[in-house]
N, C-alpha and C positions, 0 to 999 in steps of 0.2 A: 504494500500500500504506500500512496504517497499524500499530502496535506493538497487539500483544495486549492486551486489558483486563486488570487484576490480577485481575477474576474468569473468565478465559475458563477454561476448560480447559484441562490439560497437553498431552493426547489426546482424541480421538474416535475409536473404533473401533481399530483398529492404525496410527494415521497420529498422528503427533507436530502438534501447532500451531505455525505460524512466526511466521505476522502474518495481517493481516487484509487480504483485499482488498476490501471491500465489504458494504452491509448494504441489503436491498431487502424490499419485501412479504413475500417465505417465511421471511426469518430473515438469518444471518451465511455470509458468505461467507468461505474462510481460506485460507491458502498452508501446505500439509501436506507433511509425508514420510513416506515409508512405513516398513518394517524394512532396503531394499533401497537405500534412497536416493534411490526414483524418491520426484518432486515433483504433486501434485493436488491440485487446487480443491476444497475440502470444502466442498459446504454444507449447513450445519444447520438445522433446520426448525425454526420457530418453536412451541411449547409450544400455543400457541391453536389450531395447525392439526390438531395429533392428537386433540382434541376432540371432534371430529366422527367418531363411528364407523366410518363407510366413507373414511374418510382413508386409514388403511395400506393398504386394497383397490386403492383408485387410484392410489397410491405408488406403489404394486408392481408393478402394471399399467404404468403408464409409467414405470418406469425399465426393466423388461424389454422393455418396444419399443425405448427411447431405446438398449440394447444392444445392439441387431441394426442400429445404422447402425456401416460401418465404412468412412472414407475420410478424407485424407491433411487434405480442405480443415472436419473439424470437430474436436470436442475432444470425443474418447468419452469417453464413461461407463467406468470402471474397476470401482468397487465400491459397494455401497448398503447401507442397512439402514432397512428399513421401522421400528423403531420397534416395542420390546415393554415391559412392565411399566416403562409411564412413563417411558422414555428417548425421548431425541426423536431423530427420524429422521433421516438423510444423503444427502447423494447424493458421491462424489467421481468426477471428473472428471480427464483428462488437463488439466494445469497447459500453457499455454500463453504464454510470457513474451512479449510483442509490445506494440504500440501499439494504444489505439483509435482507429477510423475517424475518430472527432466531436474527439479529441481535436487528431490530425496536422490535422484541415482548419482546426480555431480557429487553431493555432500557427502551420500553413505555408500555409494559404493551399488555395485548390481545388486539385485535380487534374490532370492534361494529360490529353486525351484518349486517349493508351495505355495509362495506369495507369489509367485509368476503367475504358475496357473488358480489359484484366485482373484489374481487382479484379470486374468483373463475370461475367467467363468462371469464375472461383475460386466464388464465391458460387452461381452457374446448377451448379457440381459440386454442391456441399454440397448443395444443394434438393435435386438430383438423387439421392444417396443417402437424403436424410432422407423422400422422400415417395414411396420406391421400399422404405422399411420400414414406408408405414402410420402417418408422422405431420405433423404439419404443427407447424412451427416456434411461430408466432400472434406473433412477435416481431424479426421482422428490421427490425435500426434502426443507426444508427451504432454505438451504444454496445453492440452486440454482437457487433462486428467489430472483430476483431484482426488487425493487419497486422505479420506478420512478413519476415525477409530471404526467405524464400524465398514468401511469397505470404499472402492474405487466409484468415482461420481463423472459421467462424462458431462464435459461444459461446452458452452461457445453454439448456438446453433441460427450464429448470425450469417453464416454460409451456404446454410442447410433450403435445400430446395427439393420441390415435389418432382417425385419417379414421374417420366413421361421416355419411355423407352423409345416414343416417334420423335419426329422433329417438328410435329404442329401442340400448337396449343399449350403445352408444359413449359414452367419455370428451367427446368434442365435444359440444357439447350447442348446442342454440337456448339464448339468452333469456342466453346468457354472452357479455361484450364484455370480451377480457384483451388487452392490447397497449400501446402506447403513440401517442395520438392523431393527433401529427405523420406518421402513418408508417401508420395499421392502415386497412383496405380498409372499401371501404362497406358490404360487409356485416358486416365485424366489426365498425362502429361501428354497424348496426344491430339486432345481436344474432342475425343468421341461423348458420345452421350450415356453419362454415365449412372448406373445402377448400385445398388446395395452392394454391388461384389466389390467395388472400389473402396467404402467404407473395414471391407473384411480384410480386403489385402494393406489395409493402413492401421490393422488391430496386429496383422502380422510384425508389420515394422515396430511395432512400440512393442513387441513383445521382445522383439530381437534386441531393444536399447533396453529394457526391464533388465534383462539378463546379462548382458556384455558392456553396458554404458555406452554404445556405437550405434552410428547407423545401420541399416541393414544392406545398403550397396554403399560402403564406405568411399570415396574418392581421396585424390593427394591433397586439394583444398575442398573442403567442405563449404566453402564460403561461396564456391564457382557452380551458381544454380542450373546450368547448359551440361556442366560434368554431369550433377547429381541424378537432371532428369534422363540423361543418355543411357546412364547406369543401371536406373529403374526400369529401362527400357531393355538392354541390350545385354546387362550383366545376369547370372545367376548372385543370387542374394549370399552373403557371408553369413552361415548358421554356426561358424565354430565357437565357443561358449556358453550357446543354447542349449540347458538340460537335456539329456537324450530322452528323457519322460516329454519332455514338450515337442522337442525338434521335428517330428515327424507332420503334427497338428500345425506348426510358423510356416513349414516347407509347401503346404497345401497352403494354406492361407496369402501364400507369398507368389502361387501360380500366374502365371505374365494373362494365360487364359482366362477371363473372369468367369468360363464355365466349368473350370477345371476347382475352384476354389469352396467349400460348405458355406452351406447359406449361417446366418446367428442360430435358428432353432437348433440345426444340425451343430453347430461349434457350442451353445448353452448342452448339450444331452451329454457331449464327449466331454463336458470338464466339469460336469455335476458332480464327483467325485471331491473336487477344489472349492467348487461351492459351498461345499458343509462348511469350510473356516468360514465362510461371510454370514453363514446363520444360524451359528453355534449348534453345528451335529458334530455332537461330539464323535459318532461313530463312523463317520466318512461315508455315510450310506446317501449322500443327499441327492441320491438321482441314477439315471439309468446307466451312465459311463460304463465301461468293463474295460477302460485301456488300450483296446486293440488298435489304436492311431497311437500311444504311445503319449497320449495325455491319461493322467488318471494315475499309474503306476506309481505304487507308493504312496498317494496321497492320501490313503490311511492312516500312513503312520503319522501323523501329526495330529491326532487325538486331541481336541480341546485345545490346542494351541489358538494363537491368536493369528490374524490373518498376515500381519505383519512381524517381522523381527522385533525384539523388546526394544532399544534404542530407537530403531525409527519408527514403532507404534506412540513413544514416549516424544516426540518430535512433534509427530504428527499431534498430538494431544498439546502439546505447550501452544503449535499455529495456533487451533482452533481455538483454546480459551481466547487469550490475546484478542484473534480477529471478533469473537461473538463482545469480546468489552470494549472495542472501537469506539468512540465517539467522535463527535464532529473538529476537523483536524486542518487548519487554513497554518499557512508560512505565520511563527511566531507563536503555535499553541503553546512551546513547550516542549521538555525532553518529555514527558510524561506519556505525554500522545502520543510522541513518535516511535519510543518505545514498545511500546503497547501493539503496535502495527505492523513495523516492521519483518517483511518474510511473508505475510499471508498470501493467502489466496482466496479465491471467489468464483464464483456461476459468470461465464461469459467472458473471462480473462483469457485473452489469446495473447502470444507475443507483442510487444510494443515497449512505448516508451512513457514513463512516470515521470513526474515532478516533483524535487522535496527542494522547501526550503525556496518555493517560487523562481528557481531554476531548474528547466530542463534537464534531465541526464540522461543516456541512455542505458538501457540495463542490459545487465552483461548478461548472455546465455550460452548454453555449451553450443558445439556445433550440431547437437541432436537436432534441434528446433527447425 
């Protein structure tokens, strides 16, 4: 998080402004309260983007799909405003205090292979309700994964557009590539129209930085986005550090063919096994798994354990209090506040740039992102 700008806004819509979590492509991300007390990710849309006259049509359209997903593993949509007589539009968002993905693997280091395939059994949910309303995410990467005590939360679905496998009529369109390189499937780096299986093969990638702290088509500069997408294109994926329990279930997920790759129902049945950490079965019976993909194997043995390692379950728990006592945070609150803030995360924080201290900075992230 960072302190409000002296020019932000008091309010948008009926939600108070606290701080700011983030600033990406669509505009400003924020830490809001409502009249009630409850806490949501507002974000504001950028001025340039209402511009465009069929801007509010498509707003509108996708945030009323983005409502019709309702489940435990995403961060719904609460309330919206397309955007009238030159006011800029919103989307707010369940606030979600937790860690992200890119961040916990810089600081602590990869994964164990139960928390792999639990943060992947969480995520195979989330797909599962998001492309059982008719959208497809076009963005699953670490830094849109939040890791809370009780399990992985997927964020950001300011990208997310409705399935239209033709080229008339649908939000999805040919000839549009939105995602982030290290991560987005070959056909969304080649501009095809894309379906849920691009969502899956970008569950693959974060599976393969869970585990090895890399990307999964690594390049010599990570930074050179024409390498990255070549790569995703042209290269077989580097699975070396990926649990041999998992490796088989990334390597299908990671298929160049988007028909070669399991749909979420099919990828949530094969890690039900993983799933028991996220809803305390203690007996690892949480579902129909039997291993034969080579997800599942072993995930027994971790009996009542916690879904995460103690250290960074105990991380994960310091973010959230912190973020859930935020209070409203402008250049000169105080060490108190910004104490208090610093490190969090949020529902709709995609990579960008924060302000502390009414100076821009930009924020460092690994080359995962």
């Amino acid at each position: 998080m960072w302190p409000l700008d002296q020019a932000d806004p008091a309010r948008i819509g009926p939600y108070r402004l606290l701080a700011r979590l983030g600033e990406g492509g669509m505009g400003t991300v924020y830490l809001a309260e409502g009249g009630g007390g409850e806490r949501v990710a507002l974000k504001s849309i950028r001025y340039g983007f209402t511009e465009d006259p069929d801007f509010r049509v498509r707003f509108a359209r996708e945030i009323e799909a983005a409502s019709l997903v309702r489940a435990g593993s995403i961060a719904r949509v609460v309330a919206a405003e397309p955007g009238a007589d030159g006011q800029r539009p919103w989307v707010a968002t369940e606030f979600i205090p937790g860690l992200p993905l890119q961040r916990l693997v810089a600081t602590r280091g990869p994964l164990p292979a139960a928390s792999a395939g639990a943060l992947a059994a969480g995520l195979a949910r989330a797909l599962e309700a998001v492309h059982a309303a008719g959208l497809v995410h076009r963005d699953v990467k670490p830094s849109n994964i939040l890791l809370t005590v009780e399990g992985p939360r997927l964020i950001d679905f300011g990208v997310a557009k409705l399935v239209d496998a033709s080229t008339g009529g649908g939000l999805t369109r040919t000839g549009a590539s939105v995602g982030s390189p290290g991560y987005m499937s070959p056909e969304q780096v080649l501009g095809r129209t894309l379906t849920p299986a691009g969502d899956v093969f970008g569950l693959g990638g974060v599976l393969v930085f869970a585990t090895t702290g890399r990307l999964p088509f690594p390049v010599p500069d990570s930074t050179n986005q024409h390498a990255l997408m070549y790569a995703v294109v042209q290269d077989a994926p580097s699975l070396d550090g990926v649990p041999d329990e998992l490796r088989p279930l990334v390597a299908e997920c990671l298929a160049k063919d988007p028909a070669d790759r399991p749909d979420a129902p099919a990828l949530a049945a094969r890690l039900a096994p993983y799933a028991a950490l996220l809803d305390g079965d203690g007996d690892g019976s949480g579902g129909s798994g039997d291993g034969s993909s080579g997800a599942g194997a072993g995930a027994g043995a971790a009996d009542a354990e916690p879904w995460l390692p103690a250290r960074a379950l105990a991380e994960v728990a310091r973010i959230s209090g912190r973020a859930a006592a935020q209070g409203e945070w402008r250049p000169g609150a105080g060490a108190e506040a910004a104490g208090s803030a610093v490190g969090t995360g949020g529902s709709g924080v995609g990579p960008g740039r924060g302000r502390c201290g009414g100076r821009r900075r930009t924020r460092r992230t690994p080359p995962a992102s």
